[in-house]
DSSP file (Angstrom, degrees, kcal/mol; ACC not computed):
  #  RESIDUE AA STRUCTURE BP1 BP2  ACC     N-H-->O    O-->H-N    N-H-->O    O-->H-N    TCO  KAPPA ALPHA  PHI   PSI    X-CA   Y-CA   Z-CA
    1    1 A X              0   0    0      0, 0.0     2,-0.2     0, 0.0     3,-0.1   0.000 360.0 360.0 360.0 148.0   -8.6    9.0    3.8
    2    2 A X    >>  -     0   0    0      1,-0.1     4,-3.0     0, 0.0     3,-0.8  -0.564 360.0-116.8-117.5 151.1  -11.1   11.4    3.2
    3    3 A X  H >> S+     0   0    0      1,-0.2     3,-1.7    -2,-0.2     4,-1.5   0.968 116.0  62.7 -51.6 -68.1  -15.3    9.8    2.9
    4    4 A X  H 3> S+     0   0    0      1,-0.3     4,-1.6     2,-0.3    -1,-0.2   0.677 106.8  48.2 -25.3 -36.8  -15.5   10.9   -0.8
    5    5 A X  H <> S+     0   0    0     -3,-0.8     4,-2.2     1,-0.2    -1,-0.3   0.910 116.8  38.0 -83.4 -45.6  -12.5    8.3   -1.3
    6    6 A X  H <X S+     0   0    0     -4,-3.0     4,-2.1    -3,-1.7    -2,-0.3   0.819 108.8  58.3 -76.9 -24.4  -13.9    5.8    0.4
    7    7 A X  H  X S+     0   0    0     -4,-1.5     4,-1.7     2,-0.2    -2,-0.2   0.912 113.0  48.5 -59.0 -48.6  -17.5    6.3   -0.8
    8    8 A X  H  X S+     0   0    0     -4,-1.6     4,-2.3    -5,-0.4    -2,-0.2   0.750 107.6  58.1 -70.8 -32.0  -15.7    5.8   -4.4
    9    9 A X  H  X S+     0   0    0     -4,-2.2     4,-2.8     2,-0.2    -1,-0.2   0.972 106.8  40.8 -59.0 -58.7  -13.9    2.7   -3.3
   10   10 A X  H  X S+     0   0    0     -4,-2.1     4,-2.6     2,-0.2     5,-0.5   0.749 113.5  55.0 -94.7   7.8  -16.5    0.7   -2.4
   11   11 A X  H  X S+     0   0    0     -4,-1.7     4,-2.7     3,-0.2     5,-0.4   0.999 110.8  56.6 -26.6 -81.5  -18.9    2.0   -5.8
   12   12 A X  H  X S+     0   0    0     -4,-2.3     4,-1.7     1,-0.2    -2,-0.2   0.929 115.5  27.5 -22.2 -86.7  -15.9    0.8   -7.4
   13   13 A X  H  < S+     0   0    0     -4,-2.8    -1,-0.2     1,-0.2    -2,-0.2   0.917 130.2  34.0 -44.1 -57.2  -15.9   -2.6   -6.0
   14   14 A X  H  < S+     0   0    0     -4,-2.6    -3,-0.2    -5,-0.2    -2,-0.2   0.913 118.5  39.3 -62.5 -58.1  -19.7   -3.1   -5.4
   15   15 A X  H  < S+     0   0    0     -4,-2.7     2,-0.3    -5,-0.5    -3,-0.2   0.623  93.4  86.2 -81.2 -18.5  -21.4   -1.5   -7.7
   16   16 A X  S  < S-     0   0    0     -4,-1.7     2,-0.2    -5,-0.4     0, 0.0  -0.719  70.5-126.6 -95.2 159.2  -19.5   -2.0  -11.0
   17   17 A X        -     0   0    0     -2,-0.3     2,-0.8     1,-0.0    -2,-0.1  -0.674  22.5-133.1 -90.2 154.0  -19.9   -4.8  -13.1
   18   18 A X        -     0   0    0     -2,-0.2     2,-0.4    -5,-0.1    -1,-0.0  -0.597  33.7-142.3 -87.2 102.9  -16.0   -6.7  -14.0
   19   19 A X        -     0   0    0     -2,-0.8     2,-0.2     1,-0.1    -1,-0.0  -0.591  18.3 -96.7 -71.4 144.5  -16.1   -7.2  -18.0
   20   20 A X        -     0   0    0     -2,-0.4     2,-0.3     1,-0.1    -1,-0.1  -0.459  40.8-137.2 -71.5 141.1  -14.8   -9.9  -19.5
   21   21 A X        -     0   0    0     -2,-0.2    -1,-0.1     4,-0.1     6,-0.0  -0.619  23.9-167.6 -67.4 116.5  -11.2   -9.6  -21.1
   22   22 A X  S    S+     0   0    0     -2,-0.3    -1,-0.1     2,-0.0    -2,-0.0   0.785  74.7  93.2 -63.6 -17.8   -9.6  -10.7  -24.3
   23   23 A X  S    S-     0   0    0      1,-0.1    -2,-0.1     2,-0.1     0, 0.0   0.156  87.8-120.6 -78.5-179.9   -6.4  -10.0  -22.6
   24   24 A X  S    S+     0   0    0      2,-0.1    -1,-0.1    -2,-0.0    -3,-0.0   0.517  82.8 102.7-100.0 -39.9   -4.2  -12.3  -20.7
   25   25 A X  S    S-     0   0    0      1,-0.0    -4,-0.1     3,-0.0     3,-0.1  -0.402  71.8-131.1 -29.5 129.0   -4.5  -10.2  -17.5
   26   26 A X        -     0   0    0      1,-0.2     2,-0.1    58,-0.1    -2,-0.1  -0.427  42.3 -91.8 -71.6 165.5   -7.0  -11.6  -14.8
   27   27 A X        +     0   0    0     -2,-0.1    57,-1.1    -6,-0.0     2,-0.3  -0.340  60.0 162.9 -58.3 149.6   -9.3   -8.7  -13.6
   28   28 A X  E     -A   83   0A   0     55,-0.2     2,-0.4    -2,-0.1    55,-0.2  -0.996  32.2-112.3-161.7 171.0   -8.0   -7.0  -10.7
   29   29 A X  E     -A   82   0A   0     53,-2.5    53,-2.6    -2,-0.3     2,-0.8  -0.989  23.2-145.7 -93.2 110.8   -8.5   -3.3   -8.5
   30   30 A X  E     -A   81   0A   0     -2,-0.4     2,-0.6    51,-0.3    51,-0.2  -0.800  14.6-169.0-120.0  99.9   -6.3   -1.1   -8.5
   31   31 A X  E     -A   80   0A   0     49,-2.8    49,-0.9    -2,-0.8     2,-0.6  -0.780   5.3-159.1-106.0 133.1   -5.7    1.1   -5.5
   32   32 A X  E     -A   79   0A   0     -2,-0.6     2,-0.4    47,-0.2    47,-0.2  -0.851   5.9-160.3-127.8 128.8   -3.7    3.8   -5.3
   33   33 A X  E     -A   78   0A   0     45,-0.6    45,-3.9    -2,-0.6     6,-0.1  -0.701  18.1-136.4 -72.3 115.4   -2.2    5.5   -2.6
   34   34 A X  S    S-     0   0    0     -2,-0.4     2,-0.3    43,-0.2    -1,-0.1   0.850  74.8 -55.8 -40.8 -48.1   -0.9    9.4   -2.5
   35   35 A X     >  -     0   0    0     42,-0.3     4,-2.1     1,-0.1     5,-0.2  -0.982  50.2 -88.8 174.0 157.5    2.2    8.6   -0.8
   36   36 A X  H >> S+     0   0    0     40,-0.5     4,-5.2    -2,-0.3     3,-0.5   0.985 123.9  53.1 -64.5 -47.2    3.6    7.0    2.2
   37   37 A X  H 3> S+     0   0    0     37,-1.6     4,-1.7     1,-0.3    -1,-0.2   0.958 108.0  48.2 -65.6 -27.2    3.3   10.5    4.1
   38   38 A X  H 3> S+     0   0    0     36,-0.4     4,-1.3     2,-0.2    -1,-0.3   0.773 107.7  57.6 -66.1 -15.4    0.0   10.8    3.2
   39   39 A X  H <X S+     0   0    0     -4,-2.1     4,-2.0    -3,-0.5     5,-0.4   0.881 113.4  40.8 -55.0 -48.9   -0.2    7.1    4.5
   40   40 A X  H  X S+     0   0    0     -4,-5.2     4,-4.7     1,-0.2     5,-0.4   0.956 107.1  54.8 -73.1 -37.4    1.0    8.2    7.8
   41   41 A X  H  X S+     0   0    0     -4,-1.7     4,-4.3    -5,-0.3    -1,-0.2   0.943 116.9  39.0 -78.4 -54.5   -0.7   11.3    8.1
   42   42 A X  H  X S+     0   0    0     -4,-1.3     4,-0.6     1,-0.3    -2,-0.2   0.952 119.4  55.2 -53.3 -67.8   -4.7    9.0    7.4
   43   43 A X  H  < S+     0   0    0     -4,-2.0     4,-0.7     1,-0.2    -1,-0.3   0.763 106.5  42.0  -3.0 -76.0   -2.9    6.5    9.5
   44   44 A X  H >X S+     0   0    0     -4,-4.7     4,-3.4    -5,-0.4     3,-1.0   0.949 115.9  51.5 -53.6 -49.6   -2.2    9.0   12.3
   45   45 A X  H >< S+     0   0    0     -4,-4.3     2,-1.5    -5,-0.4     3,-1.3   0.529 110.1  48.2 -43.3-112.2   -5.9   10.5   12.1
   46   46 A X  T 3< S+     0   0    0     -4,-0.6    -1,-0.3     1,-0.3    -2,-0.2  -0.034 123.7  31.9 -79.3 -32.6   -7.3    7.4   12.2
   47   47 A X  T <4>S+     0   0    0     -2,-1.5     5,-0.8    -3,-1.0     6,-0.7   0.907 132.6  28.9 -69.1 -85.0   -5.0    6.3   15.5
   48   48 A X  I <X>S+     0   0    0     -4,-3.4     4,-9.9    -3,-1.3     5,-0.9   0.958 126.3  38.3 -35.1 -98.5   -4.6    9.7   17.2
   49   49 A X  I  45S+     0   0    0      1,-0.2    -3,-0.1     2,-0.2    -4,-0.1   0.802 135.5  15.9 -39.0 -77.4   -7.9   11.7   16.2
   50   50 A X  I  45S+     0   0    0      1,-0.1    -1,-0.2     2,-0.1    -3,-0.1   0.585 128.9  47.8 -94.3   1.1  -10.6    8.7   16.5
   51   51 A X  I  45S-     0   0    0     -6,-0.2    -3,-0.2    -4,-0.2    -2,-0.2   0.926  91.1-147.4 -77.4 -65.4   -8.6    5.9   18.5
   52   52 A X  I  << +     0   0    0     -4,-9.9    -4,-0.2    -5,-0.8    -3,-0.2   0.777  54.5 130.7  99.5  36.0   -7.8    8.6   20.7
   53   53 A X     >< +     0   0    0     -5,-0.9     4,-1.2    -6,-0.7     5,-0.2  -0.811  20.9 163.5-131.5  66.6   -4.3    6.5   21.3
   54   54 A X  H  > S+     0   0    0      2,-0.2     4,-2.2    -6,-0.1     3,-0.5   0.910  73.8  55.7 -48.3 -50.6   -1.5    8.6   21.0
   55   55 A X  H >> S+     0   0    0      1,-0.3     3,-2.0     3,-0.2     4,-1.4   0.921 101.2  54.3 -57.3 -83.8    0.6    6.3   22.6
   56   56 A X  H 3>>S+     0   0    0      1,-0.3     5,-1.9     2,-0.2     4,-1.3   0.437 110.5  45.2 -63.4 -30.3    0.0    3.7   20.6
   57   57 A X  I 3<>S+     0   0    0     -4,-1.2     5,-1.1    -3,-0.5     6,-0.5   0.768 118.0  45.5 -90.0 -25.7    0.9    5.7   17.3
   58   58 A X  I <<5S+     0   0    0     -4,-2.2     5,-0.5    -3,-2.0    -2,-0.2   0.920 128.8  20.9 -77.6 -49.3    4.4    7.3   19.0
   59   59 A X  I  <5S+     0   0    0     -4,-1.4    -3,-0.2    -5,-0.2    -2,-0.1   0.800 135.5  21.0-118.6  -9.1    5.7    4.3   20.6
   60   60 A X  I  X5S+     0   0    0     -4,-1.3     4,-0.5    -5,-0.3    -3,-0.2   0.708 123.7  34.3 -96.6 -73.0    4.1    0.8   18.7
   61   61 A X  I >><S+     0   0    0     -5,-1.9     4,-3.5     2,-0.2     3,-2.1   0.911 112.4  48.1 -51.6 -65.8    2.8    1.8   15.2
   62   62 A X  H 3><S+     0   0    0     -5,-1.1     4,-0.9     1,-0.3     2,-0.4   0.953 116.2  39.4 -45.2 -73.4    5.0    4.5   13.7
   63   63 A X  H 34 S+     0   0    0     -5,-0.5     4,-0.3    -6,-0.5    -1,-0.3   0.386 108.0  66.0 -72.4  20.8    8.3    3.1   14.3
   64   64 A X  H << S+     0   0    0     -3,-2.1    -1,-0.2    -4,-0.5     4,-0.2   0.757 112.5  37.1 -29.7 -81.2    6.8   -0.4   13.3
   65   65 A X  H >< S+     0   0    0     -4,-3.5     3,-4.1     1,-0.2    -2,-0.2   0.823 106.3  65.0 -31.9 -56.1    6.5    1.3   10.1
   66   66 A X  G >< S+     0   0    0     -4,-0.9     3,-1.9     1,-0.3     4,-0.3   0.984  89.0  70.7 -40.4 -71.4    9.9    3.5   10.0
   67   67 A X  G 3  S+     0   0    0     -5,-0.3    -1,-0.3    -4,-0.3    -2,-0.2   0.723 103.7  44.1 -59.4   6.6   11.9    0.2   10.0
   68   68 A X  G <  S+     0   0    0     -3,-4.1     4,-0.3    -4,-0.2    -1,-0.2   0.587  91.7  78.1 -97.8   3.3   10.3   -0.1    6.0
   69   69 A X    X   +     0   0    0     -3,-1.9     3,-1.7    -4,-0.1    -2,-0.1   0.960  59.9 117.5 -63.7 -56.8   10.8    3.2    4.6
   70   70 A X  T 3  S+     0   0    0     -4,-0.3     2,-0.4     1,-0.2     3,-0.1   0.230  89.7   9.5 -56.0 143.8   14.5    3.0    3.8
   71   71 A X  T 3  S+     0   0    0      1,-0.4    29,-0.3    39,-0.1    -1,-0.2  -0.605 106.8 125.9 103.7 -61.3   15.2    3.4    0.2
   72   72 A X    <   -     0   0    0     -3,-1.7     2,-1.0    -2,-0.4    -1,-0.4   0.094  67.4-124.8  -8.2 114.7   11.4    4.4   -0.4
   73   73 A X    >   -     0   0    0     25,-2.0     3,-1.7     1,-0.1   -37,-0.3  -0.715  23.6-168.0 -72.9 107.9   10.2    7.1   -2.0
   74   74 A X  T 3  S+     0   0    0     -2,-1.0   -37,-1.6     1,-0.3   -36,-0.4   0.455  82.2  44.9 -76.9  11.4    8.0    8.6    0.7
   75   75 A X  T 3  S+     0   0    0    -40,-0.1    -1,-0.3   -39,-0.1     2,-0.2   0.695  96.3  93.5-120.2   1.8    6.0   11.5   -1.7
   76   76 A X  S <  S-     0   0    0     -3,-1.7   -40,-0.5     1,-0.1    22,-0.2  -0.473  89.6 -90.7 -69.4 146.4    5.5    9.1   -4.6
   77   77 A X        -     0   0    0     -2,-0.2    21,-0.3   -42,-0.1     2,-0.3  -0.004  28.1-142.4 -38.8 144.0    2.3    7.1   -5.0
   78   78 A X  E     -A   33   0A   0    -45,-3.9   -45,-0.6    19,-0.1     2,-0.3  -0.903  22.6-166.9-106.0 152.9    1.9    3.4   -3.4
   79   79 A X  E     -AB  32  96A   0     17,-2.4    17,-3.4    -2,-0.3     2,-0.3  -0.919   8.5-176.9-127.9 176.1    0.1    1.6   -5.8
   80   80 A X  E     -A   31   0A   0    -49,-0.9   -49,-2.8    -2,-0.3     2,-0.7  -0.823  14.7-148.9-164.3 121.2   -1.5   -2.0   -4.8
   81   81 A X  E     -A   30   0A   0     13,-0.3    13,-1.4    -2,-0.3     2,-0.4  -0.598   1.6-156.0 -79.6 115.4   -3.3   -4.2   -7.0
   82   82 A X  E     -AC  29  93A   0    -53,-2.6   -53,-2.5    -2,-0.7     2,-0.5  -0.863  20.7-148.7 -98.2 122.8   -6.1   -6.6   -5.5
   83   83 A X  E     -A   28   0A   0      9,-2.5   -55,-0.2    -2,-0.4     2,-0.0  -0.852  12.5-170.5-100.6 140.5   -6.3   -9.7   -8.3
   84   84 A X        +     0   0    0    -57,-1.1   -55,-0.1    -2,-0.5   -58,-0.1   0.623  45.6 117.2 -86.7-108.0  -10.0  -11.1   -8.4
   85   85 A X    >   -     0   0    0      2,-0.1     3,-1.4   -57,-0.0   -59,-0.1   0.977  55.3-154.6 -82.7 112.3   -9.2  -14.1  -10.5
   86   86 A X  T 3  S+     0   0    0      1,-0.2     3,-0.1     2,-0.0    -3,-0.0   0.811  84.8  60.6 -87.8 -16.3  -10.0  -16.9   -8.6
   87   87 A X  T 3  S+     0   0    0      1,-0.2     2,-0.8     2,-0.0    -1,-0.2   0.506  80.6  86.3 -96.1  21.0   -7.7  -19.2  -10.3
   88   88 A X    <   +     0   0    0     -3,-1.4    -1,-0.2     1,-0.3    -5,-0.1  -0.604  50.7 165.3-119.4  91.9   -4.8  -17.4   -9.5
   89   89 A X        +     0   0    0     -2,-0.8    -1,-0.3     1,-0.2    -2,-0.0   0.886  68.9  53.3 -30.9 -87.7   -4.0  -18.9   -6.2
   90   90 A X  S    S+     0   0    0     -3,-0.2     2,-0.7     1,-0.2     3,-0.3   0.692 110.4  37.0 -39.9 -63.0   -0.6  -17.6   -6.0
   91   91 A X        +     0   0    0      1,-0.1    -1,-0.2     3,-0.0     3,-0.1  -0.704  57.4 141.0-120.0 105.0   -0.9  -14.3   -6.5
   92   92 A X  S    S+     0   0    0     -2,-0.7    -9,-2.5     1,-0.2     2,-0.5   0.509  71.6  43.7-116.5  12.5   -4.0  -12.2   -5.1
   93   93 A X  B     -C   82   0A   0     -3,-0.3     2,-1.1   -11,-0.2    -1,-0.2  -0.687  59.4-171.5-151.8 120.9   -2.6   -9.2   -4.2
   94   94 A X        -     0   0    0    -13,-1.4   -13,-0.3    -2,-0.5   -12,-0.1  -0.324   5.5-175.5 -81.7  48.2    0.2   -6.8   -6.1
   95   95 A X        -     0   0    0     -2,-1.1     2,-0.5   -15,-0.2   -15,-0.2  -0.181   8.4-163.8 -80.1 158.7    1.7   -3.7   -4.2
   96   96 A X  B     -B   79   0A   0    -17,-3.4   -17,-2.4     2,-0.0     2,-0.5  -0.932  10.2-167.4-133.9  92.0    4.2   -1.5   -6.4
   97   97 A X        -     0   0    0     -2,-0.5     2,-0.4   -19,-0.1   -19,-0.1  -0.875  34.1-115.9 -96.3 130.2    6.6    1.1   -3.5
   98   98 A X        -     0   0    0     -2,-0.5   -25,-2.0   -21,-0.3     2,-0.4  -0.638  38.9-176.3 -61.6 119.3    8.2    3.6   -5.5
   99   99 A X        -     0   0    0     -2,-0.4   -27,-0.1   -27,-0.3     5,-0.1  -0.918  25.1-133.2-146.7  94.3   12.0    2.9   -5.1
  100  100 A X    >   -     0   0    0     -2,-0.4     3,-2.0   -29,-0.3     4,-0.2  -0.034  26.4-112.4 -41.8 140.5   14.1    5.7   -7.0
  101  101 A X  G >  S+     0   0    0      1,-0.3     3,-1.0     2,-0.2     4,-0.2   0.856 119.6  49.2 -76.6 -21.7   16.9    3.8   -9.3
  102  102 A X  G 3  S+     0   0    0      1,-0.2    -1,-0.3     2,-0.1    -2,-0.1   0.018 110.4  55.5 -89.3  13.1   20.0    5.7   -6.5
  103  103 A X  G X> S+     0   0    0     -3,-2.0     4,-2.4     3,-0.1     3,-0.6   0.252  83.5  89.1-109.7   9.8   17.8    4.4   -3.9
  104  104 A X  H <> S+     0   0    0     -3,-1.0     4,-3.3     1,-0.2     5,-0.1   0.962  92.3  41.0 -58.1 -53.2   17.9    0.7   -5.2
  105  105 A X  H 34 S+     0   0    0      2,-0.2     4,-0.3    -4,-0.2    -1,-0.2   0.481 112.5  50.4 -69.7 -13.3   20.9   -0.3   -3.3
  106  106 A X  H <>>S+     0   0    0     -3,-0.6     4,-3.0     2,-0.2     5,-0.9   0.800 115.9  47.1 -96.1 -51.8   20.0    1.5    0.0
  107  107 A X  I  X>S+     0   0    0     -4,-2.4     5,-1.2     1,-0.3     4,-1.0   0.921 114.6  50.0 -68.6 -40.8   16.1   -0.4   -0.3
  108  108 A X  I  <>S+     0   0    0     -4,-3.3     5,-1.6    -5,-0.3    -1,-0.3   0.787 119.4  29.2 -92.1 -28.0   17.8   -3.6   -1.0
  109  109 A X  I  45S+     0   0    0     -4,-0.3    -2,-0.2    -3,-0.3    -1,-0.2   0.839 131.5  31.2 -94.3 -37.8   20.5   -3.8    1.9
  110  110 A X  I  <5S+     0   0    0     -4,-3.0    -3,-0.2     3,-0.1    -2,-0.2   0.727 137.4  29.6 -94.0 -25.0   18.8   -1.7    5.2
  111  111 A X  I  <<S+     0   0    0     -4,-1.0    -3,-0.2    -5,-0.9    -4,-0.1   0.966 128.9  22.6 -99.9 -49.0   14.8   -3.0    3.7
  112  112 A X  I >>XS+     0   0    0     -5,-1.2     5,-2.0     1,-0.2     3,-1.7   0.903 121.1  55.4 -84.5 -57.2   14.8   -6.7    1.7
  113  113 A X  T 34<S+     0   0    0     -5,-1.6    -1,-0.2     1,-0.2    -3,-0.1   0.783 104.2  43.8 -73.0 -26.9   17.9   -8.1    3.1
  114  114 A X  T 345S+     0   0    0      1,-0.2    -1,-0.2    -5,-0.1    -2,-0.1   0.399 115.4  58.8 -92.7   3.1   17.4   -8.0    7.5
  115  115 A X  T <45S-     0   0    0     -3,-1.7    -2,-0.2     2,-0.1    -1,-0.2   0.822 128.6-109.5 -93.0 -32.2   13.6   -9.4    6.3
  116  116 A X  T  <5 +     0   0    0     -4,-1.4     2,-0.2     1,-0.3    -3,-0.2   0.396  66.2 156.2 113.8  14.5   15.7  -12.6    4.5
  117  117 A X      < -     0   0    0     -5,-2.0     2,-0.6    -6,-0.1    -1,-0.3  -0.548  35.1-144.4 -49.5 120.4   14.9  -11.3    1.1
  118  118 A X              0   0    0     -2,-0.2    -1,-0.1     1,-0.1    -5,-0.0  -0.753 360.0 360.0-115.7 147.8   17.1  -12.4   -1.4
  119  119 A X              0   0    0     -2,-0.6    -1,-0.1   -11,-0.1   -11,-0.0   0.512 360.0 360.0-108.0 360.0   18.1  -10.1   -4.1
């Protein structure tokens, strides 16, 4: 993740004020990720480059990850919602993985189902 992005994130958060809504939506944030390879790639920097842990990104982290990709489309955006609302307990945080409709069935038996997800 490049400064500029992160300089913009926390503007976003800090610095703007939330208006009030007429809608039925709570406020929320909306963050959006390029894509899971571009996750891994920040990831890796961030591991590699300034951990300065290689091992740790070959033999823990990555294939940590690997076992959620299938079904995923890895060059679409992740998006991921942060809800500020305070009264919605239940739900404060929203992530959206791109899962292509001939990848439904693949994401739903090798990703959701060996977690105890039921579909």
């Amino acid at each position: 993740m490049s400064v500029r992005v992160l300089y913009a994130l926390i503007f976003v958060l800090f610095a703007s004020e939330t208006a009030q809504s007429q809608q039925s939506e709570p406020p929320k944030v909306t963050v959006v990720q390029a894509g899971v390879n571009r996750l891994y790639e920040d990831l890796e920097y961030l591991v590699v480059n300034l951990g300065e842990d290689k091992n740790a990104w070959d033999n823990i982290l990555k294939p940590t990850l690997d076992v959620f990709l299938p079904g995923l489309d890895v060059e679409a955006p992740i998006r991921y919602d942060i809800i500020l609302d305070p009264s919605q307990d239940a739900e404060k945080y929203r992530p959206s993985f791109p899962v292509p409709a001939q990848e439904q069935k693949n994401f739903l038996i090798k990703n959701l189902k060996p977690l105890g997800i039921a579909y």
